[in-house]
N, C-alpha and C positions, 0 to 999 in steps of 0.2 A: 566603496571608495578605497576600500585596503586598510582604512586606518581600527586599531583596536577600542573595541566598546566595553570590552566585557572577558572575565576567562572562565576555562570550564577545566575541572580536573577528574580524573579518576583515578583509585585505585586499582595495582597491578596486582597485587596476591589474592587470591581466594581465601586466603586465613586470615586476614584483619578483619576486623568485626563491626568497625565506623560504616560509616556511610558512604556505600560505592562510586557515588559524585558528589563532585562537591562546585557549583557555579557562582558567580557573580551574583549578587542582586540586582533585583528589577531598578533601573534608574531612569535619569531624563534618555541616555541614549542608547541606554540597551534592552530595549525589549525582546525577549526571546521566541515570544511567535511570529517576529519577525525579522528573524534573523534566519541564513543559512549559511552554517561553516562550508566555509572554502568556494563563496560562490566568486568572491572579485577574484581570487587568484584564477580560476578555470574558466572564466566567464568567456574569454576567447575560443576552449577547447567547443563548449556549451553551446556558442554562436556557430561556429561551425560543423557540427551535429545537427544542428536543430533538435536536440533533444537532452532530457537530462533525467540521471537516477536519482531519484530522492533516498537516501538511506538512514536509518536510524541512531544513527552516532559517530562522532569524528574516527574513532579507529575504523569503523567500514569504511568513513570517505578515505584516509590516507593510505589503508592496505589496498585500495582499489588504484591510487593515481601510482603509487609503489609497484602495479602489476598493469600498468599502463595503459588503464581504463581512467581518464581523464574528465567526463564531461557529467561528475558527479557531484551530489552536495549534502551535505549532511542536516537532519534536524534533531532535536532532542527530544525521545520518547517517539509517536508513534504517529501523535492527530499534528496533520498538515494543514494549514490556518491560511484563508483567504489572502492573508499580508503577503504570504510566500508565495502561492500561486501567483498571484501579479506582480510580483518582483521576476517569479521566473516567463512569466507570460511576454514580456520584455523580448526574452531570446531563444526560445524554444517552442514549438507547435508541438510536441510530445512531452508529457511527466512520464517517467517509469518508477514503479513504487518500489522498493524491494524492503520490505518490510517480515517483523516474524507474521509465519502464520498463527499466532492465538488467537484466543478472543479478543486483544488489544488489535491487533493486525488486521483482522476482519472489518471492528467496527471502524476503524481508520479508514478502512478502504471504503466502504459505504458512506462517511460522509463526506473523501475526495471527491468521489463519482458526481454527488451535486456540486461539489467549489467547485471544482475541475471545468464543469461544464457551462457555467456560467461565465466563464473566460475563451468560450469555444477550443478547447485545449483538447486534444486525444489523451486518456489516461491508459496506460499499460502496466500489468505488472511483471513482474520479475520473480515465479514462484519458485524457490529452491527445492522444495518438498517434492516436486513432480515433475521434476527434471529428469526424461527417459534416458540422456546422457551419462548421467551420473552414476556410478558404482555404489554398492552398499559401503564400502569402506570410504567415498566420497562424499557421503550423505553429510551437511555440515547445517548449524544455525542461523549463523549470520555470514554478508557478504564477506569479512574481516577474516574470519577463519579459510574462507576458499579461499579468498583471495590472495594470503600468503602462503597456503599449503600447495594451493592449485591452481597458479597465474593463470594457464592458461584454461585451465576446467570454467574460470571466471570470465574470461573476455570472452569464451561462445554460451556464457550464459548469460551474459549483458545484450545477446542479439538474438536471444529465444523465449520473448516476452510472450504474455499472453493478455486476452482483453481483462480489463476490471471485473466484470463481470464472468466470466468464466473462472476467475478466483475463487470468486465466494461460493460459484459453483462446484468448485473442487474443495473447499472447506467444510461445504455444506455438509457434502458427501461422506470429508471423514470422522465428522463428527456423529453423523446416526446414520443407522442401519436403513438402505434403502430397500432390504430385503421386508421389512415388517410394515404392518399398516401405522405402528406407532411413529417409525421411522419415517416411511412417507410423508406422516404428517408433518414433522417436525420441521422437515426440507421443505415442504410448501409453507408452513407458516414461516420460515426466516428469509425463503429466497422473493416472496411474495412482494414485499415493500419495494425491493430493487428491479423486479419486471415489471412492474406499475408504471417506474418513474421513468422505461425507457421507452423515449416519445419517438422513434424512427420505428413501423411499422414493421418495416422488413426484419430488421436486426429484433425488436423481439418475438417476433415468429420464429426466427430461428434457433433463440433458446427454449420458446416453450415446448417446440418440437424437440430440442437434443434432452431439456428435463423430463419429458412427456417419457423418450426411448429410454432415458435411464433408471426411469421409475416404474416404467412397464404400465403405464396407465393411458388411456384416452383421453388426445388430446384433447378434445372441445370437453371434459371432464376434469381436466389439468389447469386450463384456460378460466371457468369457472369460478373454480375455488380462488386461483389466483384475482382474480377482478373481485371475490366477494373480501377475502380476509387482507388484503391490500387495501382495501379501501378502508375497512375497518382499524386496521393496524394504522392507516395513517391520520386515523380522528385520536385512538390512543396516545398519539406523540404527537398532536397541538399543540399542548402546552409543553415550551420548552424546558428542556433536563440543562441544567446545569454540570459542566463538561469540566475538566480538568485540561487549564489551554496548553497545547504543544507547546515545544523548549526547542529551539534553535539556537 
């Protein structure tokens, strides 16, 4: 509705030593997993897209409508909370994540894939890291930096997303060596959990085939392993882990 609940600050120097945000507390009307800066203001852009970026922090949203990519919203930190997918569920058939790729970014992204889809929502990401576009000297972290250095470097990379899933497969990747048998391992025990949970036939045939080709391994051998330690990895995490809730 526009009206203010809550503020969120940050420091601008690298040399101050306090605490690089600083927000509101949780109260009756601000809760922060469910909030997302700058959605009343763009809600119009948002509606008309049918689609929206979800980013990591108010400075990516405002360097982004500043370079006139308008149909974004900001959360705080990284995990996107069911509150906010059905708030966006309202005005868009697409999320685009543009999230860092770490290990925060990763597991972010894997437990979107489930909220995401139980809204019937298409999820997309937005990976900077692997961007054939991009020059070495344009290689940047967050959307905030391109997006003020490189308006336009950022508006054709707001429309060169990629599936959720092919993220985590490009994460996978650069985190172990697919060259080694350790390596192989590795990338079947962490991509395992997320080709289990994807119930369209087709679409995961088609990644166990592109991980089969990238691994250099046989598929009905690929396929396997994934159905045995997927299913075991998903008795492993029954019992719920206790999460740190995203900041909006």
């Amino acid at each position: 509705r526009g009206q203010v609940v809550g503020f969120s600050g940050r420091v601008l120097s690298a040399e101050v030593k306090e605490a690089k945000y600083i927000n509101s507390p949780e109260t009756l009307l601000y809760h922060k997993s469910k909030m997302l800066y700058g959605y009343s203001e763009l809600l119009r852009e948002i509606k008309k897209k049918e689609k929206v970026i979800v980013v990591e922090g108010e400075f990516d949203m405002i360097s982004s409508t500043q370079a006139h990519v308008n149909n974004v919203v900001a959360i705080k930190g990284s995990a996107l909370t069911a509150d906010q997918v059905q708030l966006l569920s309202r005005v868009a058939k697409t999320i685009i994540l543009s999230l860092d790729a770490d290990s925060a970014g990763v597991k972010a992204t894997m437990r979107a894939i489930e909220i995401v889809n139980q809204f019937g929502l298409e999820l997309r990401v937005l990976d900077l890291k692997h961007l054939d576009f991009l020059a070495a000297e344009d290689k940047v972290k967050d959307p905030d930096e391109l997006a003020r250095h490189t308006p336009k470097l950022w508006r054709q990379a707001t429309e060169s997303t990629i599936s959720a899933y092919q993220f985590l497969l490009n994460c996978s990747f650069d985190a172990h060596d697919p060259k080694t048998p350790e390596g192989k391992r590795e990338i079947i025990n962490e991509l395992a959990p997320m080709l289990n949970q994807i119930t369209h036939a087709v679409e995961r045939e088609y990644y166990l085939q592109q991980l089969a080709k990238k691994l250099q391994v046989k598929e009905s051998l690929l396929a396997e392993d994934i159905r045995r330690f997927g299913k075991a990895k998903h008795v492993l995490q029954k019992t719920p882990e206790k999460t740190k809730v995203g900041k909006s």
